[in-house]
C-alpha positions in Angstrom: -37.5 -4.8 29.6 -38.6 -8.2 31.3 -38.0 -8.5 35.3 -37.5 -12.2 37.3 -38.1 -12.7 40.4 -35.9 -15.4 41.7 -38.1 -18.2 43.4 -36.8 -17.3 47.3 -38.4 -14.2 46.9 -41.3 -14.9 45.5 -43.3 -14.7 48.9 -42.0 -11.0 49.0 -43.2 -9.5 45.9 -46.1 -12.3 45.0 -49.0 -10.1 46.0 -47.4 -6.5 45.7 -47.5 -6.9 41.8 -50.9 -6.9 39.7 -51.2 -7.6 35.7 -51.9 -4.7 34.4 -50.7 -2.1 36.4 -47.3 0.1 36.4 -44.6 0.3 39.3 -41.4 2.3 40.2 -38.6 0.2 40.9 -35.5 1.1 43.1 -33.0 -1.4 44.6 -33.2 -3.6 41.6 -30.4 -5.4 39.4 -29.5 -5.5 35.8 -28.3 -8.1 34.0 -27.8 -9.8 30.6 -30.5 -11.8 29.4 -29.4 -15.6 28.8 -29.7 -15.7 25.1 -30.9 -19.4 24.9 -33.7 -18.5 27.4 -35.1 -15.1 26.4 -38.2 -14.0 26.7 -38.1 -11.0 24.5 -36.0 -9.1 22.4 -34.3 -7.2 24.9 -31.0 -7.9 25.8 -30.7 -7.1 29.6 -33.2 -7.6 32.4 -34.1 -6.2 35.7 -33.2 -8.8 38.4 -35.3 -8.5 42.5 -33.0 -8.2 44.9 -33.6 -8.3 48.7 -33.5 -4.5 48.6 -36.0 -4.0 45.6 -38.7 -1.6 46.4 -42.0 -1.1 44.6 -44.4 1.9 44.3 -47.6 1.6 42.3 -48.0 4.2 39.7 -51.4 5.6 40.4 -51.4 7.6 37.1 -49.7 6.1 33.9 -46.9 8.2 32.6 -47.0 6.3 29.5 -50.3 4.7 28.5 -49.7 1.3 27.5 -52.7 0.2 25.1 -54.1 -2.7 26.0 -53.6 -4.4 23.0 -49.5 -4.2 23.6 -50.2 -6.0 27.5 -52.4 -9.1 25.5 -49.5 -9.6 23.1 -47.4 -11.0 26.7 
């Protein structure tokens, strides 16, 4: 599911997330995606809020291979 990160808080979570690498959410938003602007199949998306917390994953649950995280 794609996530935005509306440009005010961009300072927040700018250097807490890292290509490649899995988080836990909390505190987060969902919404439906604007169908003239999507950037994938989905249908909703996670929207950052002031309260969105992350935790890096140190171990994946689900290995992504890395030929799914090239496609994006």
């Amino acid at each position: 599911m794609p996530a935005t990160v509306n440009f005010h808080r961009l300072t927040t979570y700018k250097n807490l997330l890292k290509d490649g690498y899995m988080y836990s959410l909390s505190g987060f938003d969902i919404t439906r995606c604007n169908q003239n602007c999507r950037l994938s199949g989905s249908l909703l998306l996670i929207r950052f809020s002031d309260s969105t917390r992350l935790d890096e994953l140190t171990e994946q649950v689900i290995p992504i291979p890395d030929s799914d995280l090239k496609k994006h």
